[in-house]
N, C-alpha and C positions, 0 to 999 in steps of 0.2 A: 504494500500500500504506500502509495506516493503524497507525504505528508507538508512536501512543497507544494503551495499552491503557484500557480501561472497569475502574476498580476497584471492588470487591465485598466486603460486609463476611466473615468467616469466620463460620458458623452454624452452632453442635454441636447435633446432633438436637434432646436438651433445651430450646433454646433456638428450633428451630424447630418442637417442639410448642406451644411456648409462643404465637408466632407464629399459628401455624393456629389456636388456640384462639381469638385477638384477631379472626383474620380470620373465623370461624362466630359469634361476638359478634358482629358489625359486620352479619352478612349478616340474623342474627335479629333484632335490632334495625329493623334497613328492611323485613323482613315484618311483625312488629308494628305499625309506623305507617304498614304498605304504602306503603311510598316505592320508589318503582323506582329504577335504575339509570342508567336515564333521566333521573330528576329530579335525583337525585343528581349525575349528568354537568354538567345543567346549571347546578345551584345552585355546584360547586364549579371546574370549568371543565374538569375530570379527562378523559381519556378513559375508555371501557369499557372497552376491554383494561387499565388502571390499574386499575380498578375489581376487573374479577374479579381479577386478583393481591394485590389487598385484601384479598378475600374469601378468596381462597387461604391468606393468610398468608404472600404470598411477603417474603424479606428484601430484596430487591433494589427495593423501593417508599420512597420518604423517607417521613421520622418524618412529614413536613411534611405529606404527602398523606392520610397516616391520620390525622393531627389533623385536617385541613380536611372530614373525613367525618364524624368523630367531632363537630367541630362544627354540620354540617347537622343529625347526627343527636339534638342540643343533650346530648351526652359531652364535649364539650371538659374540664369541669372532672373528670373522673374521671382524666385523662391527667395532672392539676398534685397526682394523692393518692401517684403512684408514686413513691415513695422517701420519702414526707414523713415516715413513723416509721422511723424509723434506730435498729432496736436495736442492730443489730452495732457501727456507727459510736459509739454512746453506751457501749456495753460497753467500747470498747476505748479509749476517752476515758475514760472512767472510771478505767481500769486506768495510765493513763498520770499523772492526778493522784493517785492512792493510791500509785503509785513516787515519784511529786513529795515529796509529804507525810509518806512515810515515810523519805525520804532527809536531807528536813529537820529531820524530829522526831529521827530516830533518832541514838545518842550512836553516837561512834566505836567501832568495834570492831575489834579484829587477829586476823585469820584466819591458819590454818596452810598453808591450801590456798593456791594461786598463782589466779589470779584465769582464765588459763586453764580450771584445774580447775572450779572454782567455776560456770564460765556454762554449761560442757559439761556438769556431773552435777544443776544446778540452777536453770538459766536454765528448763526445762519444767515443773520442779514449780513453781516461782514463776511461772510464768504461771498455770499450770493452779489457785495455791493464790486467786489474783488475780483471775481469773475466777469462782470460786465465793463470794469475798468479794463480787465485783458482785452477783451473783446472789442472793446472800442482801439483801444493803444495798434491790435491785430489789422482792424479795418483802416486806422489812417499810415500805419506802414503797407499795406494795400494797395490804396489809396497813392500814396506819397510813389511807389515802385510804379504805377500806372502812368501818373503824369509822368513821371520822366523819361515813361519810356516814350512818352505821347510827343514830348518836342520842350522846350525850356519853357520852366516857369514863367508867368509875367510878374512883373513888379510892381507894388502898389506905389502913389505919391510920395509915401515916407523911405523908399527904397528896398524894403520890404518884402523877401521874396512869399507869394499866397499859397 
């Protein structure tokens, strides 16, 4: 009796559509360059029963195998674009040095509230005010990258660039 179990990652539906979707990607891909399964098998050393769980989308196949496909299939480099824009991660970096810089800038103040109070009635709005300060700072670097690509600023009467 075999008292190693085979561990298995957890996969909530969403995430194994996402899956299936990789794996019908992969399958149309090798009919557009008619590459069979076969060839595939060979070029990457995979079985066919690997193969069609590929295709499937199953979780239970290494990252590793669906790169080495994704590589025959010459996708390798579309696997090194997943995650490489990190708005979330930059938003909330963001939000971390605007608390920095406002903790630093900011002059002492004496509050009434007990500091309990304070994080419970407005630790959420100061997130929430924090995040849409990102958002806006995001949109006129946007903004700002657009005109210039547009042609030189004008200049208002005081010299001023708008």
């Amino acid at each position: 009796m075999n008292t190693k179990q085979k561990r298995q990652a957890i996969v909530f539906p969403k995430e194994q559509k996402m899956l299936e979707q990789l794996g019908e990607n992969i399958r149309l891909a090798m009919k557009r360059r008619k590459i069979t399964q076969t060839m595939i098998a060979e070029r990457t050393g995979l079985s066919k029963p690997t193969l069609r769980n590929i295709e499937r989308g199953e979780s239970t196949v290494s990252i590793g195998h669906y790169l080495r496909v994704l590589a025959v299939l010459g996708l390798a480099e579309d696997l090194a674009k997943v995650a490489s824009d990190d708005d979330m991660g930059r938003k909330l970096q963001d939000i971390e040095l605007l608390k920095a810089s406002r903790s630093s800038n900011a002059p002492i103040r004496r509050e009434t509230t007990t500091s309990a109070q304070a994080s419970e009635s407005g630790g959420s709005q100061r997130i929430q005010s924090l995040m849409a300060l990102a958002k806006t700072r995001a949109n006129k670097e946007d903004n700002r990258g657009r005109s210039e690509q547009d042609g030189p600023s004008t200049a208002t009467s005081n010299g001023e660039d708008t």
